[in-house]
TIMAR-384680 format. One record per atom (N, C-alpha, C): chain; atom name; x, y, z. Coordinates in steps of 0.2 Angstrom, whole numbers, plus 5000, padded with zeros to 4 digits. Each point is the difference from the previous one (the first is absolute). Layout:
// residues N
A / CA / X / Y / Z
...
//
This chain:
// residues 140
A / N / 4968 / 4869 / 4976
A / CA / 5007 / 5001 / 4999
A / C / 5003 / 4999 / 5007
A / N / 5007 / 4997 / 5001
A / CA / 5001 / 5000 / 5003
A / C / 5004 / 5005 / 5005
A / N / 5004 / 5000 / 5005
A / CA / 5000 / 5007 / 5005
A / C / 5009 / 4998 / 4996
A / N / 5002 / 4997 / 4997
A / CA / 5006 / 5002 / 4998
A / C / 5001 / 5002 / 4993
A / N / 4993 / 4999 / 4996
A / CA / 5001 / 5004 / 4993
A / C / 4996 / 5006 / 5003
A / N / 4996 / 5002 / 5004
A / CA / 4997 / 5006 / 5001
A / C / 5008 / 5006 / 5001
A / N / 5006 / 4996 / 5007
A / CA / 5004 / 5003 / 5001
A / C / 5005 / 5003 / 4993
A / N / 4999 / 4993 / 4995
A / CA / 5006 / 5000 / 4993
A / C / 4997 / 5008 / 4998
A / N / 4993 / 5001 / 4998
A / CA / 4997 / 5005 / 4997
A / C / 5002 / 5007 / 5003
A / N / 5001 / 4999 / 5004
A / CA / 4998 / 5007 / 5007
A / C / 5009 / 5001 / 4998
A / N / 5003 / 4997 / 4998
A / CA / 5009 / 5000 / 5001
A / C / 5000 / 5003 / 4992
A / N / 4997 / 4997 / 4996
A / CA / 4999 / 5003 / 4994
A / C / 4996 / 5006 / 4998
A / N / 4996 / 5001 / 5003
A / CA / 4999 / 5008 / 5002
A / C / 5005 / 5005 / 5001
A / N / 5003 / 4998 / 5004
A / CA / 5003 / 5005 / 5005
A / C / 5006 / 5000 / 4994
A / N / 5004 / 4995 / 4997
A / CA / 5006 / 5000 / 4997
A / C / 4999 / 5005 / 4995
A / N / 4994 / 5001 / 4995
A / CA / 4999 / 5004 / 4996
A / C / 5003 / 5009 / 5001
A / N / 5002 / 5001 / 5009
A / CA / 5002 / 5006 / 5000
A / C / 5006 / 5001 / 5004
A / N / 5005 / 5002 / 4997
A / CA / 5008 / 5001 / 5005
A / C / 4999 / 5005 / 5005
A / N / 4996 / 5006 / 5001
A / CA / 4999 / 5006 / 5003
A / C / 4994 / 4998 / 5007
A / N / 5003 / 5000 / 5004
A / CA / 4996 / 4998 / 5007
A / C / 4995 / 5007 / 5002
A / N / 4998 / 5006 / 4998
A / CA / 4996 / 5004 / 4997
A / C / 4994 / 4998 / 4994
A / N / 5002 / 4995 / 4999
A / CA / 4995 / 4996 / 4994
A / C / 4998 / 4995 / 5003
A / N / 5004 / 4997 / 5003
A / CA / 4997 / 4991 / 5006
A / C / 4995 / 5007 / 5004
A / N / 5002 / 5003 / 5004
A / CA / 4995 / 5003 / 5003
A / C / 4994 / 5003 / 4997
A / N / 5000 / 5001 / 4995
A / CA / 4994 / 5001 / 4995
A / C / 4997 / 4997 / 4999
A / N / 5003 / 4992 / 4998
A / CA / 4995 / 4995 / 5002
A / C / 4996 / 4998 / 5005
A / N / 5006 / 5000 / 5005
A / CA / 4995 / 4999 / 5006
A / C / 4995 / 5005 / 5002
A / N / 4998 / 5005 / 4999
A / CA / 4997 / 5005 / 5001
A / C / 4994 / 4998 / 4996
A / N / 5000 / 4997 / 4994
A / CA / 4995 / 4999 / 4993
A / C / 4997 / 4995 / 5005
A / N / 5005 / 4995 / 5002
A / CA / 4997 / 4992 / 5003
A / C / 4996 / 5002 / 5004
A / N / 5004 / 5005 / 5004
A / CA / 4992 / 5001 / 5008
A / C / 4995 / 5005 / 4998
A / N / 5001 / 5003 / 4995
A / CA / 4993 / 5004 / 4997
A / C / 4994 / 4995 / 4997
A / N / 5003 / 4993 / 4997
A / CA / 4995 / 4997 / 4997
A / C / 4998 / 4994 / 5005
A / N / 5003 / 5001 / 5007
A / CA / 4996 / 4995 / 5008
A / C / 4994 / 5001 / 4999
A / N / 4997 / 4995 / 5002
A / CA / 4993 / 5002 / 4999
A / C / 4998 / 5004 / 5008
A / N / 4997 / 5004 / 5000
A / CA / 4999 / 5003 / 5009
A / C / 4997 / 4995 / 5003
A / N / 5003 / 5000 / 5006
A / CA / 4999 / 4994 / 5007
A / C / 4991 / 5003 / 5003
A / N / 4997 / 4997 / 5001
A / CA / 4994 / 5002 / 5002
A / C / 4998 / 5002 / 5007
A / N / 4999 / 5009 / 5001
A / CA / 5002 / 5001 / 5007
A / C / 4997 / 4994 / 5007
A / N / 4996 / 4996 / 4998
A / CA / 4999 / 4996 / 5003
A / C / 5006 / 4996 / 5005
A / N / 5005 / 4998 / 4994
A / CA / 5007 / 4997 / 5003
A / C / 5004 / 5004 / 5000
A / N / 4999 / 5007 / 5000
A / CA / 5004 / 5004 / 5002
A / C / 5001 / 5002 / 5009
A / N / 5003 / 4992 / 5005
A / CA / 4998 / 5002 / 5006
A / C / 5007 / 4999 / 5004
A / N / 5000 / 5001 / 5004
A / CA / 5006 / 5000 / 5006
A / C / 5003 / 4993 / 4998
A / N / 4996 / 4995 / 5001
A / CA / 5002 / 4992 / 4997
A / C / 5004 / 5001 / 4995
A / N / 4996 / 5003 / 4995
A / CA / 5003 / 4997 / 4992
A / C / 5009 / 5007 / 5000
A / N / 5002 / 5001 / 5005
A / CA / 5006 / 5006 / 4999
A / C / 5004 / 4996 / 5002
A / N / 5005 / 5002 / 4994
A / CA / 5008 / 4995 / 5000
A / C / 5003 / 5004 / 5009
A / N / 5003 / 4998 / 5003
A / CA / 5007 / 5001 / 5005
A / C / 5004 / 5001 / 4996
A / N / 5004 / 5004 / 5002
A / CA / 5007 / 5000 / 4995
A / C / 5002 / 5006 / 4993
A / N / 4994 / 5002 / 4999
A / CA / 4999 / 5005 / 4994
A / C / 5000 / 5008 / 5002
A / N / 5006 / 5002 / 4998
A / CA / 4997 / 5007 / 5001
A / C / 4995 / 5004 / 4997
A / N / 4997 / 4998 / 4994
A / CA / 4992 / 5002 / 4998
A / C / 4996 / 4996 / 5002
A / N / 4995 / 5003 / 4999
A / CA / 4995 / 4995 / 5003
A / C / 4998 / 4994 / 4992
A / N / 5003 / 4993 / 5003
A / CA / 4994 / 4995 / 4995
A / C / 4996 / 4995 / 5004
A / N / 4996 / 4999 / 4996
A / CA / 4994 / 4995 / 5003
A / C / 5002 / 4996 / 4997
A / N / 4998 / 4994 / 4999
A / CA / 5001 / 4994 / 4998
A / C / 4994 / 4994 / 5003
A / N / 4997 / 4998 / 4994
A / CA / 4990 / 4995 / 5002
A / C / 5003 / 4994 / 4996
A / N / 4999 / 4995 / 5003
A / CA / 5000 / 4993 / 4997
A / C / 4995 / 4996 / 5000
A / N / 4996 / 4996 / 4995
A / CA / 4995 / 4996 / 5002
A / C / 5002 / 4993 / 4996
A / N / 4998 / 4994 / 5002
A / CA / 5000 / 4995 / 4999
A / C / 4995 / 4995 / 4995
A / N / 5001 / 4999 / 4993
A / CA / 4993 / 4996 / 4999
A / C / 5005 / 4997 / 4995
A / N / 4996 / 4992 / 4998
A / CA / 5000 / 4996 / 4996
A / C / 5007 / 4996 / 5002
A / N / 5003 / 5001 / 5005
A / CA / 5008 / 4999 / 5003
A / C / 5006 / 5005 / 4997
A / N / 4993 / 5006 / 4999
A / CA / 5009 / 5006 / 4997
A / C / 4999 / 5006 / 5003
A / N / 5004 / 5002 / 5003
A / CA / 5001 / 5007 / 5001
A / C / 5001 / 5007 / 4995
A / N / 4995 / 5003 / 5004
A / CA / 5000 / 5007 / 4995
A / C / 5001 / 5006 / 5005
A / N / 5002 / 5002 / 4998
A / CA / 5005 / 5008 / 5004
A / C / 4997 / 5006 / 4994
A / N / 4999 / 5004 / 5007
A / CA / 4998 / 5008 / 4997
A / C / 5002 / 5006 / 5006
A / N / 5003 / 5003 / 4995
A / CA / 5004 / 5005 / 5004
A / C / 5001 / 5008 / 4998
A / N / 5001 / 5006 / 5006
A / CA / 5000 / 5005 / 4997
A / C / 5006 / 5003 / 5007
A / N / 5004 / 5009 / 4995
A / CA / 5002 / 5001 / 5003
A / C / 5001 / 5008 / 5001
A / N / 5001 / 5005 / 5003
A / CA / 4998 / 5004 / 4999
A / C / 5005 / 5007 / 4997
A / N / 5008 / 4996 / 4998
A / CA / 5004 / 5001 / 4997
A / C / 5002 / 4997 / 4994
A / N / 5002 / 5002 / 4992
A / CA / 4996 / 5000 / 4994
A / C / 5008 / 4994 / 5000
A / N / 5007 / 4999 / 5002
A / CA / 5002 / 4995 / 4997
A / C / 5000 / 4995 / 5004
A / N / 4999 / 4999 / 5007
A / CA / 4997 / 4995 / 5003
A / C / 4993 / 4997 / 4998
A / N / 4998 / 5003 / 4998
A / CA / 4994 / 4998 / 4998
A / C / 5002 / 4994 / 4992
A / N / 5005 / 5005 / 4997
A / CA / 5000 / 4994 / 4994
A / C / 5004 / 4994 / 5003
A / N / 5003 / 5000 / 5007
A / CA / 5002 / 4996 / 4999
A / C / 4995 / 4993 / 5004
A / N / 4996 / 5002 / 5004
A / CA / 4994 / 4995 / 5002
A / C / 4997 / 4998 / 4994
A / N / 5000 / 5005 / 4996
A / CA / 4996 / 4996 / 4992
A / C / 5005 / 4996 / 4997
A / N / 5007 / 5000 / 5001
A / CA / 5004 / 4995 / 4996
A / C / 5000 / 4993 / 5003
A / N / 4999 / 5002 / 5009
A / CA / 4999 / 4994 / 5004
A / C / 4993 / 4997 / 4998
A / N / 4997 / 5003 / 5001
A / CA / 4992 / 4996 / 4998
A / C / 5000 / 4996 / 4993
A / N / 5001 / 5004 / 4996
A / CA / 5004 / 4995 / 4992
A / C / 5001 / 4994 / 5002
A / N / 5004 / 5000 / 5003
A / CA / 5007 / 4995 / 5001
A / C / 4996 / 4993 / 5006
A / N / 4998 / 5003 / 5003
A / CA / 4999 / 4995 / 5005
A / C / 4990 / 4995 / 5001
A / N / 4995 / 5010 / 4996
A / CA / 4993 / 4998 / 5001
A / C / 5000 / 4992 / 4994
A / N / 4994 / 4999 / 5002
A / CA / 4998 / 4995 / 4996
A / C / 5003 / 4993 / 5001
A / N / 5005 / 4999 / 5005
A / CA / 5004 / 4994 / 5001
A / C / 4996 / 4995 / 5007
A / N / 5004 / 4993 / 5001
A / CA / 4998 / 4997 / 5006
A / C / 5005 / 5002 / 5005
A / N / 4996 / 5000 / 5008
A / CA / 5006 / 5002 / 5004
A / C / 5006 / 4996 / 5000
A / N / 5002 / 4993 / 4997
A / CA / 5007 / 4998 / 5000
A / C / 5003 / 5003 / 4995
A / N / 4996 / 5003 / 4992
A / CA / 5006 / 5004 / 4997
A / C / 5002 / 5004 / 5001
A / N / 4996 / 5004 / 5005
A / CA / 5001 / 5007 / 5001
A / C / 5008 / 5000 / 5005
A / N / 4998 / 4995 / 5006
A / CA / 5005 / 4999 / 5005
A / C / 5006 / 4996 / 4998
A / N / 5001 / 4998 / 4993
A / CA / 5005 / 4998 / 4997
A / C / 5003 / 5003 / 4995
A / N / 4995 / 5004 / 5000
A / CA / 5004 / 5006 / 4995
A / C / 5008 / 5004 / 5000
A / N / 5004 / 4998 / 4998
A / CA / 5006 / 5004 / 4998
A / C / 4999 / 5006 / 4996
A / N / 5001 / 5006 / 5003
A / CA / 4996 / 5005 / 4995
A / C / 5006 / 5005 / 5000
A / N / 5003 / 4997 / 4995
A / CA / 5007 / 5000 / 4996
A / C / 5000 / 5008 / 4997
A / N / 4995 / 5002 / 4998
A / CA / 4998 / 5006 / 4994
A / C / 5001 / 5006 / 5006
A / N / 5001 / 5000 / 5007
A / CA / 5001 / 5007 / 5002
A / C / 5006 / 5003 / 5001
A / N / 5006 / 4992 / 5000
A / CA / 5007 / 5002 / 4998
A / C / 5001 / 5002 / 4992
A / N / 4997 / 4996 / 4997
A / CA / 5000 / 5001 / 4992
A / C / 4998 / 5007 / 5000
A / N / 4993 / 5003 / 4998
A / CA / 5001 / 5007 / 5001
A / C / 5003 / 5005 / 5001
A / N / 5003 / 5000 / 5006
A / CA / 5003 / 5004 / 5003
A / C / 4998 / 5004 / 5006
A / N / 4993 / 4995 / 5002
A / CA / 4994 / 5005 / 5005
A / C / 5005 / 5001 / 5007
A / N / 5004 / 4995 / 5002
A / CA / 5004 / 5000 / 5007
A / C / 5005 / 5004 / 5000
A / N / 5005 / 5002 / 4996
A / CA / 5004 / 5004 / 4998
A / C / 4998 / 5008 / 4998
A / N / 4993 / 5001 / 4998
A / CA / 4998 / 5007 / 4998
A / C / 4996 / 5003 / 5003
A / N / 4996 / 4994 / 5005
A / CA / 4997 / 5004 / 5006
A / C / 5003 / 5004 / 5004
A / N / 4997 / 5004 / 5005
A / CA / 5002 / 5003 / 5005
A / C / 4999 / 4994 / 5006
A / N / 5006 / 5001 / 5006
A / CA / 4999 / 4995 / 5007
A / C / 4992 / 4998 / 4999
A / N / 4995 / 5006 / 5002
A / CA / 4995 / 4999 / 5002
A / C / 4996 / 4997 / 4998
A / N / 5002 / 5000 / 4992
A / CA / 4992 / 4997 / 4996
A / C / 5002 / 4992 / 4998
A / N / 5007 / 5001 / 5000
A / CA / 5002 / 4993 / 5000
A / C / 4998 / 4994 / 5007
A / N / 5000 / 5005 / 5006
A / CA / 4997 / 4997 / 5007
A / C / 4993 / 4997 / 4999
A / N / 4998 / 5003 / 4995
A / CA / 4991 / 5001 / 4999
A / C / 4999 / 4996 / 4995
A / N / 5004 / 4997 / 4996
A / CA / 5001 / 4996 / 4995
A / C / 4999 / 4994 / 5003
A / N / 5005 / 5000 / 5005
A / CA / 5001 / 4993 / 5004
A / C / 4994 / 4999 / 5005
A / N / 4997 / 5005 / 5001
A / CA / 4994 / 4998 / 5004
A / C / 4994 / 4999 / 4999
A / N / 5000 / 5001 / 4993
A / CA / 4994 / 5000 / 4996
A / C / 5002 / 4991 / 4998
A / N / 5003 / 4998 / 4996
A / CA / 5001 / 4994 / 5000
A / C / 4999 / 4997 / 5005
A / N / 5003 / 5000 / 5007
A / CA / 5001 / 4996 / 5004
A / C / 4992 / 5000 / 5004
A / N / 4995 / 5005 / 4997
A / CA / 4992 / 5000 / 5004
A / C / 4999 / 4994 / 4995
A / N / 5001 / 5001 / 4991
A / CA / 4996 / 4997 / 4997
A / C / 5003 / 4992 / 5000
A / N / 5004 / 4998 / 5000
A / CA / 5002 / 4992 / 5005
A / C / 4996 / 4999 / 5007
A / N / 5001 / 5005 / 5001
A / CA / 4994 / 4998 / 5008
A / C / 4993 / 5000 / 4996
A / N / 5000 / 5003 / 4999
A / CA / 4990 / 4998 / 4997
A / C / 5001 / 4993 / 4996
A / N / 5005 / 4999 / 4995
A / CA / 5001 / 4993 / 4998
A / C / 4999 / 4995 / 5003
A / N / 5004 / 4999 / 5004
A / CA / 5004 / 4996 / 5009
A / C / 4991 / 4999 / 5003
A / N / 4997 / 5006 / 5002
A / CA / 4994 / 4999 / 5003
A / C / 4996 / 4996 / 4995
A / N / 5000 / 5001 / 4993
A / CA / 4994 / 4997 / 4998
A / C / 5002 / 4992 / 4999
A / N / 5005 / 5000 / 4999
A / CA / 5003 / 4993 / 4998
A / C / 5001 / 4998 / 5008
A / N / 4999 / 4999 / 5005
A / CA / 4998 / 4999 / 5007
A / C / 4994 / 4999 / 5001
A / N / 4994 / 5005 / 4998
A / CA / 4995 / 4999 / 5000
A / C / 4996 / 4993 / 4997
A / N / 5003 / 4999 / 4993
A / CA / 4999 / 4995 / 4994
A / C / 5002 / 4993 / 5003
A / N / 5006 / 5000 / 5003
A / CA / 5004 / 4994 / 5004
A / C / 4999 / 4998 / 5003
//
């Protein structure tokens, strides 16, 4: 699939419900079914900057795709690293870093967040492009 029918689905999810007490139910559902991060990568390294809860965020590299695993230790930030992981794992680092990721105005994640977790939206993204960036450097 690719990272803009994965976004098309996740917008179609979320349209399902007018009540942003119900979006947040999702989210909530989404980070319940994360798979847990491995306290291994659970380290100083792998913790976003910028996040008022604490998240981690592990990427590794194989077959030229990036896969992301992530945990957090607040229940709707947490769905929202599982929406990011969705959206982005499983790609090459030039889809990732080419990504238009249209589906966070579409929802309405930018608008219904608070400042802070919207700061930590932006910083989660902006690690998982750098781990993209490094590995497509790497590969280069």
């Amino acid at each position: 699939m690719t990272i803009n029918e994965i976004q098309d689905n996740i917008i179609e999810e979320f349209s399902v419900f007018d009540d942003w007490m119900d979006k947040y139910g999702l989210l909530i559902e989404l980070g319940n079914s994360l798979a847990p991060l491995d306290e291994k990568d659970k380290i100083e390294n792998n913790l976003i900057e910028g996040c008022q809860s604490r998240v981690w965020l592990h990427a590794e590299y194989k077959d030229g795709k990036v896969y992301y695993q992530g945990e957090s230790d607040a229940v709707i930030v947490k769905g929202i690293v599982s929406l990011l992981i969705s959206v982005l794992s499983d790609h090459t680092p030039e889809e990732i870093l080419n990504a238009d990721l249209y589906f966070i105005d579409k929802v309405g994640l930018k608008e219904h967040l608070s400042p802070t977790r919207s700061n930590g939206l932006v910083a989660m993204l902006k690690q998982m492009r750098m781990y993209a960036l490094a590995f497509q450097a790497k590969e280069g």
